[in-house]
VEXDREN-2710 file (C-alpha; in Angstrom, 1 decimal):
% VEXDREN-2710
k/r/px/py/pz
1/UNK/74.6/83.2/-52.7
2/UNK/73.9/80.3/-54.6
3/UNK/71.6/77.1/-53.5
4/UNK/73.5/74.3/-51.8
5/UNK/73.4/71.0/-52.2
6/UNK/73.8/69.0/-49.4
7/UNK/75.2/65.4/-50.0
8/UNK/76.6/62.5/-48.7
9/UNK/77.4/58.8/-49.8
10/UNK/74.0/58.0/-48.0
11/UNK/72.5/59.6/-51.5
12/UNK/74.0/57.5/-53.5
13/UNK/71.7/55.3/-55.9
14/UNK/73.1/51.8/-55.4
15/UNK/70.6/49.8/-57.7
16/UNK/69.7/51.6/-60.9
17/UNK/68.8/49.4/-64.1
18/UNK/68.8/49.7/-68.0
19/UNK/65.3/48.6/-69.5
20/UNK/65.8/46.4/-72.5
21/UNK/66.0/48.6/-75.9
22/UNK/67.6/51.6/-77.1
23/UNK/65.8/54.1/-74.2
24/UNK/66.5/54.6/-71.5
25/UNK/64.0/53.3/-68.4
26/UNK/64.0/55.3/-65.1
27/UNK/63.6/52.8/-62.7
28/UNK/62.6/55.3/-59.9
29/UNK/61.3/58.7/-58.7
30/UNK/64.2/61.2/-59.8
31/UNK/66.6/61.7/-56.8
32/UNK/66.8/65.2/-55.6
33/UNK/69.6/65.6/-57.6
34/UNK/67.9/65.0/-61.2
35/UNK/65.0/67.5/-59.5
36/UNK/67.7/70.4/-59.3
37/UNK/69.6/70.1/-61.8
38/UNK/66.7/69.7/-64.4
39/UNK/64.4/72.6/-62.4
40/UNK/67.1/75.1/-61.8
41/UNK/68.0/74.2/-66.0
42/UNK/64.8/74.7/-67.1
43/UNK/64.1/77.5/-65.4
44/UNK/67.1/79.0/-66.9
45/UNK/66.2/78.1/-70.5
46/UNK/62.2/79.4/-69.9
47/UNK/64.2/83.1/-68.7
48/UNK/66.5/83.7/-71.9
49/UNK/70.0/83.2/-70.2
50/UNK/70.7/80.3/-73.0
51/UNK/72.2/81.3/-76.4
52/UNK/69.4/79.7/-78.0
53/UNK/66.1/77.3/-77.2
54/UNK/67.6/74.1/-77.0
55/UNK/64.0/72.4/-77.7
56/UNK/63.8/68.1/-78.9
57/UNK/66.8/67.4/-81.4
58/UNK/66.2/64.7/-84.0
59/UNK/67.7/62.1/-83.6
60/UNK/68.8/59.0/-85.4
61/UNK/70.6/55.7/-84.8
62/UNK/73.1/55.4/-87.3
63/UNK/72.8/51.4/-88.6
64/UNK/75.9/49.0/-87.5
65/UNK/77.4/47.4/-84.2
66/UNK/78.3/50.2/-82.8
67/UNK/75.1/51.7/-82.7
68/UNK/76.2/55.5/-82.7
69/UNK/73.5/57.9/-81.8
70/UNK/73.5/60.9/-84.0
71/UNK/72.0/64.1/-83.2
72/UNK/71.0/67.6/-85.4
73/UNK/72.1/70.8/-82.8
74/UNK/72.6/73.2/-85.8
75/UNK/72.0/76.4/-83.6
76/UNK/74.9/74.8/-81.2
77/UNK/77.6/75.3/-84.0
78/UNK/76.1/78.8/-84.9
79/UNK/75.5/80.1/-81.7
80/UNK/78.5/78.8/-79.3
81/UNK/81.3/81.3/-78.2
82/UNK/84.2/80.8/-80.1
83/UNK/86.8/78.2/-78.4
84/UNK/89.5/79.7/-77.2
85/UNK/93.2/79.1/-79.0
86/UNK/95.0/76.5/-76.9
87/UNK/98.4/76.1/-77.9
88/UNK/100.0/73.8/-74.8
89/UNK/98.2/70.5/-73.1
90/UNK/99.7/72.4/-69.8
91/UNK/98.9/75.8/-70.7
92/UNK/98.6/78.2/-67.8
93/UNK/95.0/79.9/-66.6
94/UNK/94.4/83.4/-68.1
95/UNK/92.3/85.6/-66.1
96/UNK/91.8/88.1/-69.3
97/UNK/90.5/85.6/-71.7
98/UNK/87.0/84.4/-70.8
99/UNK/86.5/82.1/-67.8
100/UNK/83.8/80.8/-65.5
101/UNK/84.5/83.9/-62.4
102/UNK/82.6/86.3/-65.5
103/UNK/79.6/84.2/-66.3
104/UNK/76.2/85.8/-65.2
105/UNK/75.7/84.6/-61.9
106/UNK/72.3/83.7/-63.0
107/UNK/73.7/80.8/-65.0
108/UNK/74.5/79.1/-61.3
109/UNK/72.2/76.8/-60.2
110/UNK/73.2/75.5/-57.1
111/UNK/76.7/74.3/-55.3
112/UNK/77.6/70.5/-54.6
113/UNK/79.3/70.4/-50.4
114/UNK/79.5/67.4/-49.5
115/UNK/78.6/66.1/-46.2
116/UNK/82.1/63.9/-44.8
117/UNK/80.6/63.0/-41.3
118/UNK/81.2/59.4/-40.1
119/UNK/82.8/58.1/-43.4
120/UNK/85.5/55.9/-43.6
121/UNK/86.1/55.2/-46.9
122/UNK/90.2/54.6/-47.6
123/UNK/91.4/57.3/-49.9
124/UNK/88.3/59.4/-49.2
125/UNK/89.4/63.6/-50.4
126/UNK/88.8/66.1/-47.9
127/UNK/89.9/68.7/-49.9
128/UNK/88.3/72.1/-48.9
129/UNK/86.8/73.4/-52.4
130/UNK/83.3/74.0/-53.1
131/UNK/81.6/72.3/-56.8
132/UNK/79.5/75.3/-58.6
133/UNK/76.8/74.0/-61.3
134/UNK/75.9/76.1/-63.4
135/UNK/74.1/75.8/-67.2
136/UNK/76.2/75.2/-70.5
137/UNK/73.9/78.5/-72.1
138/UNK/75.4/76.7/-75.5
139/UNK/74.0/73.5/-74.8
140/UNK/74.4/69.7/-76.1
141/UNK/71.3/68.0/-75.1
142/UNK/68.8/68.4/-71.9
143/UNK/69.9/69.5/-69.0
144/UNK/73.7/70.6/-70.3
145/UNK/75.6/71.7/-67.2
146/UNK/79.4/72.4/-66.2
147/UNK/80.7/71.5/-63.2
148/UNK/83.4/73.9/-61.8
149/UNK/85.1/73.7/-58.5
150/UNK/86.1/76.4/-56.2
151/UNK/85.8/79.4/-59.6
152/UNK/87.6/81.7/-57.4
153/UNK/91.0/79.4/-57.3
154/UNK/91.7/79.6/-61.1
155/UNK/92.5/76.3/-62.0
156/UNK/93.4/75.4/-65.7
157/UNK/91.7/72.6/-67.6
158/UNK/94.1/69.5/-65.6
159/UNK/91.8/67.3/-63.7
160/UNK/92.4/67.0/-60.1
161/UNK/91.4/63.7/-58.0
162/UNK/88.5/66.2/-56.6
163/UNK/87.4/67.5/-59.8
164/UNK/87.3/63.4/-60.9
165/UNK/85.5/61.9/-57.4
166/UNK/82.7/64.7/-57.7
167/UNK/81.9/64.0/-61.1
168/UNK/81.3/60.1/-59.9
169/UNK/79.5/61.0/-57.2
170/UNK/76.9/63.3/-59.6
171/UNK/76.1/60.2/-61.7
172/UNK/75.7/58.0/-58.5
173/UNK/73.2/60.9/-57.1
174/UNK/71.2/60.6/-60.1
175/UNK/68.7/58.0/-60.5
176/UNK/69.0/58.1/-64.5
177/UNK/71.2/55.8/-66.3
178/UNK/71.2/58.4/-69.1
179/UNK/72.7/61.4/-67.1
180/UNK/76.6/61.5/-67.9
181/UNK/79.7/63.5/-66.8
182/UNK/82.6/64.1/-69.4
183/UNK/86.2/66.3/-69.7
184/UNK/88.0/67.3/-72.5
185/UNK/91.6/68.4/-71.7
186/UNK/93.5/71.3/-73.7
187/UNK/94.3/69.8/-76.5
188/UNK/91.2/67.5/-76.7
189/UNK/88.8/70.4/-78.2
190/UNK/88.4/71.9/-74.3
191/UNK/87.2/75.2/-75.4
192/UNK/88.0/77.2/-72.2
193/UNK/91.0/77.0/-70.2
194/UNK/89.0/77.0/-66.6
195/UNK/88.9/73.6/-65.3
196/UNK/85.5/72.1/-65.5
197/UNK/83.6/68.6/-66.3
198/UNK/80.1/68.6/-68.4
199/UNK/77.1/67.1/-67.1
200/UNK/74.0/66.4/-69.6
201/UNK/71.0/63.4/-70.1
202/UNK/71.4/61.5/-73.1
203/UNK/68.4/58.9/-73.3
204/UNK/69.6/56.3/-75.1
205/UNK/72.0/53.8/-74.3
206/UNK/76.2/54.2/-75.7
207/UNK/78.3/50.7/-76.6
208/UNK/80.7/52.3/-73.5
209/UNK/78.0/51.0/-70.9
210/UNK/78.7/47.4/-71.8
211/UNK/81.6/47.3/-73.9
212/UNK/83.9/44.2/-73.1
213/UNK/87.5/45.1/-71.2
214/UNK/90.5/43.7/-70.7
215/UNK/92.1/43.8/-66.8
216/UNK/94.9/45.8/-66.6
217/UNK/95.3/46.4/-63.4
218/UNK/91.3/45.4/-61.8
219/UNK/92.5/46.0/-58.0
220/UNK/92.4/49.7/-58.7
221/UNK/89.9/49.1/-61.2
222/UNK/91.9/49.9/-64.5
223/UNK/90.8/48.0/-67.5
224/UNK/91.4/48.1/-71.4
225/UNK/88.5/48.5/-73.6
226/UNK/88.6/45.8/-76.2
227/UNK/86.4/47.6/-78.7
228/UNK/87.0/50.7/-81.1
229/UNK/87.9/53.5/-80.1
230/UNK/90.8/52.4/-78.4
231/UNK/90.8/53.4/-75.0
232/UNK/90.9/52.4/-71.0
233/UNK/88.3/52.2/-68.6
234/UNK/87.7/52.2/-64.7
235/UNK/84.6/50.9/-62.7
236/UNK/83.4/51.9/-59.4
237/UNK/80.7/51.4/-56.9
238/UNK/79.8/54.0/-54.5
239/UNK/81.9/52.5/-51.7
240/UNK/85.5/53.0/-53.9
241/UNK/84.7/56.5/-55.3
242/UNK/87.7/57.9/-53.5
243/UNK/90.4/55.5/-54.5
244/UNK/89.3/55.1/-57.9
245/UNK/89.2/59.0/-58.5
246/UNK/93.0/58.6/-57.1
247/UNK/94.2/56.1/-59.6
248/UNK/91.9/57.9/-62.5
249/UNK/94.3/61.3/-61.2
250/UNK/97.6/58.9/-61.3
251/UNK/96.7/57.9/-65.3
252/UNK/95.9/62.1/-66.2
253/UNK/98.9/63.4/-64.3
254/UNK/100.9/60.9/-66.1
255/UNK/99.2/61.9/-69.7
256/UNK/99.3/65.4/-68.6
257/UNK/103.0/64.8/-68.0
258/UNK/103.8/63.1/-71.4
259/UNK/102.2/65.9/-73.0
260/UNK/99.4/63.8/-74.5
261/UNK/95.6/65.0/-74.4
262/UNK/92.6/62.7/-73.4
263/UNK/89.0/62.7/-73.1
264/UNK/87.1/61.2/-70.0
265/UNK/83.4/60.2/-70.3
266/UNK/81.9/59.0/-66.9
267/UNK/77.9/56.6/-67.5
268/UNK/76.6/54.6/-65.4
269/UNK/77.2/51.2/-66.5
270/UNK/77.6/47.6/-65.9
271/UNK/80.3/45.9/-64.2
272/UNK/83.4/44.8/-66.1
273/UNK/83.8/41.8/-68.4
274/UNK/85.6/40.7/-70.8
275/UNK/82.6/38.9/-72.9
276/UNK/78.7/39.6/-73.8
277/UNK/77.1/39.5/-70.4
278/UNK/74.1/38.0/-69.9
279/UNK/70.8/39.8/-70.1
280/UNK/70.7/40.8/-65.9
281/UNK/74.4/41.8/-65.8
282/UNK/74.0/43.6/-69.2
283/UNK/71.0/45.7/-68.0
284/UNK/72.6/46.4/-64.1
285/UNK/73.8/50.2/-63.7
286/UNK/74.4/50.4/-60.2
287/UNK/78.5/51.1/-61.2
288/UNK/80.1/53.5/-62.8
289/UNK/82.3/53.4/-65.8
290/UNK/84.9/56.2/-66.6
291/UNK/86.6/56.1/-70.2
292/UNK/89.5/57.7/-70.4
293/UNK/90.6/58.1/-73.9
294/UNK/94.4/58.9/-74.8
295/UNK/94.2/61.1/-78.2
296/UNK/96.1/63.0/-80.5
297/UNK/96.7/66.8/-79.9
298/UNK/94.3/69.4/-81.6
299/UNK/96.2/73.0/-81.0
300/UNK/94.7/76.4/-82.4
301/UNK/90.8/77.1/-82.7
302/UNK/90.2/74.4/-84.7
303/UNK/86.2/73.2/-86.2
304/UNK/85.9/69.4/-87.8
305/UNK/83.5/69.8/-90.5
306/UNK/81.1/67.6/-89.8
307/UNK/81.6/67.1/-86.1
308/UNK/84.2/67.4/-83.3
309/UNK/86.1/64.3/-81.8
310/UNK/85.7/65.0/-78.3
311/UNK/84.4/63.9/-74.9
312/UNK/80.5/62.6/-76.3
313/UNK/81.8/61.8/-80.1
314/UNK/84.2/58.9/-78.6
315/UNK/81.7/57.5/-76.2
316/UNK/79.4/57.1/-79.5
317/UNK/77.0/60.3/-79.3
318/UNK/77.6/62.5/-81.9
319/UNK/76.0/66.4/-82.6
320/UNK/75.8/67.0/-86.0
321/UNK/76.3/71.1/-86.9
322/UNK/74.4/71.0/-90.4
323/UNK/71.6/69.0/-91.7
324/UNK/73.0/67.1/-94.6
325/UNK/76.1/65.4/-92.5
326/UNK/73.9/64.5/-90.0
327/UNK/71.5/62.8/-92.5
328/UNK/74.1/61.0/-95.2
329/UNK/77.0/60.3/-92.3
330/UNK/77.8/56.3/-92.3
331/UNK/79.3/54.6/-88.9
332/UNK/82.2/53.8/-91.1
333/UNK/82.6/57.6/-91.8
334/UNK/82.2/58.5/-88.2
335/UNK/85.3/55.6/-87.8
336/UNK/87.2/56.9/-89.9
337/UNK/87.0/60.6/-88.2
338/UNK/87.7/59.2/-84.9
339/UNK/90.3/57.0/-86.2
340/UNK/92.3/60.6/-87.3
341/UNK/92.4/61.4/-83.7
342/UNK/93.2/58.6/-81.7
343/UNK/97.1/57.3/-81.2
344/UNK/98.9/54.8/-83.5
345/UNK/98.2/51.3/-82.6
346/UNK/101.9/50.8/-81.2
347/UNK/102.1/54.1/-79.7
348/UNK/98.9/53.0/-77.5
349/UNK/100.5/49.7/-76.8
350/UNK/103.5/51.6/-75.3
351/UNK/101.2/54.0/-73.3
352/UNK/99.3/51.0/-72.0
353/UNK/102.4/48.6/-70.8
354/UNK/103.6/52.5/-68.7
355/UNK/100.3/53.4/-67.2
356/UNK/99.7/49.4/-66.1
357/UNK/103.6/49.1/-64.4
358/UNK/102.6/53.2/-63.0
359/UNK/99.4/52.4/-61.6
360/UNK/100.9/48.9/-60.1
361/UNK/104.0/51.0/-58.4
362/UNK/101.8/53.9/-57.1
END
């Protein structure tokens, strides 16, 4: 039996804060989520159950705007299993090919209940399934986890509004305005077909925290970014987790639907705007933003030389497989990878004047 968790919205983190500069500032005592998560990791790497000793990567700051933050995980793209061949966005779970019931249940470091008494939030899930946490043993960065509900149920790589509101409610449990949540849908270099999100601390701050937006539709908090890579966002405090996860489920269904894959990466960040914000906006965290990035389809077991686009590349932090592209890569070279992946200009134009008039009759 696994350690629980115990939560409720009473845990949430309402007023975290970015210190000025790249790093990342704590600006308390790590909650009692950060304590478990990077414990029950750690304990894991010091015992062996990791593919390899994930120890401090270098790590540069690739010159430009968009301030990319580059990374050197060699062992990562040596040592990781193999990615499974997806050949459908809507493929269907296979019990023979791996999943997350055959892990070693060592890897498990603790299940997320949540604790519903006395709220009264509109939209709030009650869904009965369980959130296991267990370690990425192929991992990005510090602390690399996956975040898989209810194993036992089998569900394929399709986010559910319950899969979405937990993985907001992990970054408003954690006191660290580096810790971030992300998904990558079949199709969008998910390398198992077993629905999950990914949890890891990056310390250093990503464009996405304060990039500028456009409203779409701001009463369920659906924005447009208005920076590259092209993209949408929704913001949340802790007191519209649950309707926000709906309308974040209504946009996936509806890409799921259209056959077209998509990345999410959820960060603490600051609220929406749609200019430079002023230094005490800039630097407030106490939200959270969720990217959700429409893409073109990758299908087959598929490598990009130099790096993958998926979940972490589009939100700006990029792991680098071999030494010499991580230390010769420009920002316009990273642009013009991601560029290859995302949808044509008038394509996303389309997709954005659907999802607005589907979130507004929804």
């Amino acid at each position: 039996m696994p350690l629980q968790f115990v939560y409720s919205t009473q845990d949430f983190v309402r007023d975290v804060q970015r210190s000025s500069g790249n790093r990342l500032g704590i600006a308390s005592l790590p909650a009692k989520f950060d304590t478990i998560v990077r414990a029950g990791w750690t304990d894991r790497m010091n015992r062996g159950l990791f593919r390899y000793h994930l120890g401090d990567l270098q790590t540069r700051i690739l010159s430009g705007p968009h301030g990319y933050v580059a990374q050197l995980n060699i062992q990562r793209g040596i040592e990781r299993r193999k990615p499974q061949e997806i050949l459908s966005i809507q493929q269907e779970f296979n019990a023979k090919q791996f999943n997350f019931n055959k892990i070693n249940p060592e890897e498990i470091i603790f299940e997320m209940i949540k604790d519903g008494e006395g709220e009264k939030e509109e939209g709030q899930l009650h869904e009965p399934c369980g959130m296991v946490v267990l370690v990425n043993v192929s991992p990005l960065e510090f602390g690399h986890c996956l975040f898989v509900p209810d194993p036992s149920r089998c569900f394929p790589q399709i986010l559910t509004s319950f899969t979405i509101q937990v993985g907001i409610e992990s970054v408003l449990l954690s006191t660290d305005p580096g810790f971030r949540v992300g998904f990558n849908s079949l199709g969008a270099f998910a390398s198992v077909n077993h629905l999950h999100l990914h949890g890891y601390y990056l310390d250093h701050e990503l464009k996405i925290e304060s990039m500028p937006v456009k409203p779409l539709v701001p009463e369920k908090g659906f924005y447009r970014l208005l920076d590259f890579p092209a993209g949408f966002l929704f913001y949340t405090e802790s007191e519209r987790v649950g309707k926000v996860a709906r309308a974040i489920c209504q946009v996936t269904d509806f890409l799921v639907d259209g056959n077209i894959a998509h990345n999410l990466f959820l960060t603490r960040g600051c609220p929406p705007c749609d200019r430079t914000q002023n230094q005490k906006d800039h630097c407030s965290r106490k939200g959270v933003r969720i990217a959700v990035w429409p893409r073109t389809s990758c299908f087959g077991a598929k490598e990009e030389s130099a790096f993958n686009v998926a979940l972490c590349e589009l939100a700006g932090h990029l792991p680098f497989k071999n030494k010499e592209d991580y230390e010769l890569t420009t920002e316009k070279d990273v642009i013009d990878v991601i560029q290859r992946y995302l949808l044509p200009d008038a394509e996303f134009q389309t997709l954005e004047e659907q999802l607005t008039r589907h979130l507004m009759d929804v």
